[in-house]
C-alpha positions in Angstrom: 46.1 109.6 131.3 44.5 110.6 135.0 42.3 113.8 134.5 44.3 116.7 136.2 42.4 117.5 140.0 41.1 121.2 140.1 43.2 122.8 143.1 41.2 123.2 146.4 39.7 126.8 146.9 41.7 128.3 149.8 39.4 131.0 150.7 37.0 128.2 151.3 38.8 125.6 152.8 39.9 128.9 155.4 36.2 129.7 156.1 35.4 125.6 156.8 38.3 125.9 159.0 37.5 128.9 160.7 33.8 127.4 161.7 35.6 124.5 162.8 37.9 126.6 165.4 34.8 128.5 166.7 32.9 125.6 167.4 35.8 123.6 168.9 36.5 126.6 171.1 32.4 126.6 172.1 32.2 130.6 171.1 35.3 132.8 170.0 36.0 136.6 169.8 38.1 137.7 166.6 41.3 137.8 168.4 40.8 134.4 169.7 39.8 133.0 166.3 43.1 135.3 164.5 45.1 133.4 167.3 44.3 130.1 165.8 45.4 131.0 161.9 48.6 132.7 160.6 46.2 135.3 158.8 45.6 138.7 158.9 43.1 140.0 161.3 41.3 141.8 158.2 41.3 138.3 157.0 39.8 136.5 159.9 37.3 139.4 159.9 36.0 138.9 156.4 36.0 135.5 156.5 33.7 135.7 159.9 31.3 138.5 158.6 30.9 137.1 155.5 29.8 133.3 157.4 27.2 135.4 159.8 25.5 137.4 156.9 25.4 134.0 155.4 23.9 132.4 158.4 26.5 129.6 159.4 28.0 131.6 162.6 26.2 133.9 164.9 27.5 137.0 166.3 26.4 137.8 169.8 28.0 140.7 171.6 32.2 140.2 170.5 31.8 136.5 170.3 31.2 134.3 167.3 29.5 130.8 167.4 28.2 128.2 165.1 24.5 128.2 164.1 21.7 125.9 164.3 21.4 126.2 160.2 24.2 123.5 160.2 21.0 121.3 162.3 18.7 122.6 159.0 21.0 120.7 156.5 21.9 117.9 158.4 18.7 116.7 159.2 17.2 117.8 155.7 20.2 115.6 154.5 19.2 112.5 156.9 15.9 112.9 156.4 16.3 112.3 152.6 18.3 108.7 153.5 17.0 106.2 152.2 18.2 103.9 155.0 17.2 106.7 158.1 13.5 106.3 156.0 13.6 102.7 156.1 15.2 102.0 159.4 13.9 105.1 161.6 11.1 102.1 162.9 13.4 99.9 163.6 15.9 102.0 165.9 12.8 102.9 167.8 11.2 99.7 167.9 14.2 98.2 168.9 15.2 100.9 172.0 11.7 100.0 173.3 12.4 96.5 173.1 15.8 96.5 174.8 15.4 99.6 177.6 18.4 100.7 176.1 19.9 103.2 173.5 19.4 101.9 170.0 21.9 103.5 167.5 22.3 104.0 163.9 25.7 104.6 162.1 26.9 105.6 158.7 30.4 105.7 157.3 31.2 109.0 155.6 35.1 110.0 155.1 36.6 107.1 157.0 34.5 107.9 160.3 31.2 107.1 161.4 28.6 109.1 162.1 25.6 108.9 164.5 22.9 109.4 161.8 19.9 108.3 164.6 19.9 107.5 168.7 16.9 106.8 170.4 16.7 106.2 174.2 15.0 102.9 175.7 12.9 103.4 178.7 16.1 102.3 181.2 19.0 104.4 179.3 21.3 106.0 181.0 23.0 109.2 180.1 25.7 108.8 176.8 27.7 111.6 175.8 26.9 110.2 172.1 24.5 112.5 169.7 23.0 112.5 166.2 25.5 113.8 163.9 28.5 113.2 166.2 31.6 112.0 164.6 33.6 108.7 165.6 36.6 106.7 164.8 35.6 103.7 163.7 37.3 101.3 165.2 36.5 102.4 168.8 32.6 101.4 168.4 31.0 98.5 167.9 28.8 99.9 165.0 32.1 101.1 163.7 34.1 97.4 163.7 30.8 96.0 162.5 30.8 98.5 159.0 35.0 98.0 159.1 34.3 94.6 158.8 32.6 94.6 155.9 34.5 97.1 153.8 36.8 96.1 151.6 40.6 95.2 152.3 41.7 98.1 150.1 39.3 100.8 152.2 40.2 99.6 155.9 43.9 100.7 154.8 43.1 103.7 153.3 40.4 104.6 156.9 43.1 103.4 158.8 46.3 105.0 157.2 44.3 108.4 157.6 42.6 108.4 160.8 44.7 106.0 162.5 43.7 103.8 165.6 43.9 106.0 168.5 43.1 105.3 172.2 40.0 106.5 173.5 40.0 104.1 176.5 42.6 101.7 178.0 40.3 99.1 176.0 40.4 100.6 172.6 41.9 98.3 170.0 45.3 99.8 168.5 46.9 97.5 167.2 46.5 97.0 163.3 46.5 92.8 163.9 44.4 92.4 166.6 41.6 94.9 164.9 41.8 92.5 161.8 41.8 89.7 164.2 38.6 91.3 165.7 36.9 91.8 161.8 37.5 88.2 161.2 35.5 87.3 164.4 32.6 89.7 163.5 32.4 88.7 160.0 32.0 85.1 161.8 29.7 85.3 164.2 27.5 88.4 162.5 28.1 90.7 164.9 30.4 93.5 166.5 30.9 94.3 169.9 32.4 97.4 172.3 33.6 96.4 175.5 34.9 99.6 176.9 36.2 100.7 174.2 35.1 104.2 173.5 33.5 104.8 176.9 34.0 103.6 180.3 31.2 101.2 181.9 29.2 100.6 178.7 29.0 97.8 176.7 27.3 97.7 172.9 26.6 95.0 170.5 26.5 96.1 166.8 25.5 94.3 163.4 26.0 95.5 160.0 23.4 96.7 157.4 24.3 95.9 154.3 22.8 95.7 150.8 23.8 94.5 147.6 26.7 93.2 149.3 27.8 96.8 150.6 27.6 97.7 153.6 25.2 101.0 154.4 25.4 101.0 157.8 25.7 99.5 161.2 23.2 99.3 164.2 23.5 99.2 167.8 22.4 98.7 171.2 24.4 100.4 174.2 24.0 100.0 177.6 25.8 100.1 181.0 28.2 97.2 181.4 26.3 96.2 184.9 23.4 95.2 182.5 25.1 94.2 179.3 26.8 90.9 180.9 25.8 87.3 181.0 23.2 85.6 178.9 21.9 88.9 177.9 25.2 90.3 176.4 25.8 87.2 174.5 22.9 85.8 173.6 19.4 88.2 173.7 20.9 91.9 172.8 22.8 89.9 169.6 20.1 88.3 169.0 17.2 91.5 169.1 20.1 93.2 167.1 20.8 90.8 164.1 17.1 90.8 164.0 16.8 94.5 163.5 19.5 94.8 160.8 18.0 91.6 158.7 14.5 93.4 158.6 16.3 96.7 157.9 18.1 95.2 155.3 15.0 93.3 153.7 13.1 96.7 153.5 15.9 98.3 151.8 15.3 95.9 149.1 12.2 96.2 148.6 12.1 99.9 148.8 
């Protein structure tokens, strides 16, 4: 017999939601934040007082916003990883090697999350950040941790989150993404050809240990210099490279 699930907390999934509306909206006034939730506006209010005195929102003039204490427990969170601790070197190593943005990616939830990003010497501006959130099969980081999950967990991802468009390139079709797995699991490596942003090109291997995969890890850079030899043969190359030492220190650690 299945152990009965306690039932979810509404007044706290409300006040998660609520800090979700503000910070989609950038900022939002009481009214604007009442607009988005068939509540009360004595509701709202408590729910949005009660966040500020705890710290999570801000209250400046009418308007509420998120606070930077979200930025405290994120990066005491990453900072406790064991694979940020082990792989932080190896991100930056590898961005100084390349010229380019060297990434770091986590699955959590069915999406995949930027846990580090550091910028090469030739980088160009990406609207990626740490702690932004991704679909994961419209990165190459992403495909590369898809690949290596298990059959059972890519329909669960996908069922939920779905395989929507970001570009005209973004994979959407359910038999060409497993199509795409089969050649990453292959050849070692993942790779973005347009497919979350315009103009940039990324090549991506998985970190994995004890036969799970922990992460993924990436170089990005504009398509003008991610072609020819280079795309197919040196980034793939500095890349593997980067996730077999991560993954040896992650062993031994």
């Amino acid at each position: 017999m299945h152990a009965e699930r306690d039932p979810p907390i509404k007044s706290t999934a409300t006040s998660l939601d609520i800090v979700e509306a503000v910070h989609g909206m950038g900022g939002a006034t009481l009214s604007e934040v009442v607009e988005q939730f068939e509540k009360p506006q004595s509701t709202v209010h408590d729910h949005l007082k009660t966040l500020a005195d705890a710290g999570y929102l801000v209250k400046d003039g009418r308007e509420f916003r998120v606070s930077v204490r979200f930025l405290n427990l994120g990066g005491r969170a990453r900072a406790r990883s064991q694979l940020f601790q082990v792989a932080e070197a190896e991100v930056r190593e590898l961005a100084s090697d390349t010229g380019e943005h060297a990434n770091l990616m986590v699955e959590e939830n069915g999406r995949g999350i930027f846990l580090y990003k550091v910028k090469g010497s030739q980088s160009v501006y990406l609207d990626t950040y740490e702690g932004m959130e991704v679909d994961l099969h419209t990165t190459a980081m992403g495909k590369a941790i898809l690949a290596e999950l298990s059959p059972e967990k890519r329909d669960a991802i996908v069922e939920e989150h779905g395989l929507e468009p970001v570009t005209a390139e973004t994979i959407t079709d359910r038999d060409t993404l497993e199509a795409e797995l089969e050649g990453i699991r292959e050849r070692g490596y993942a790779i973005d050809d347009e497919e979350r942003v315009d103009g940039v090109r990324c090549v991506a291997a998985p970190i994995t240990t004890d036969d799970s995969v922990v992460g993924g890890v990436s170089v990005s850079a504009p398509k003008s210099r991610m072609n020819g030899q280079r795309f197919e043969e040196a980034i793939p190359s500095e890349v593997l490279s980067t996730a077999n030492i991560i993954e040896v220190n992650l062993q031994h650690t």
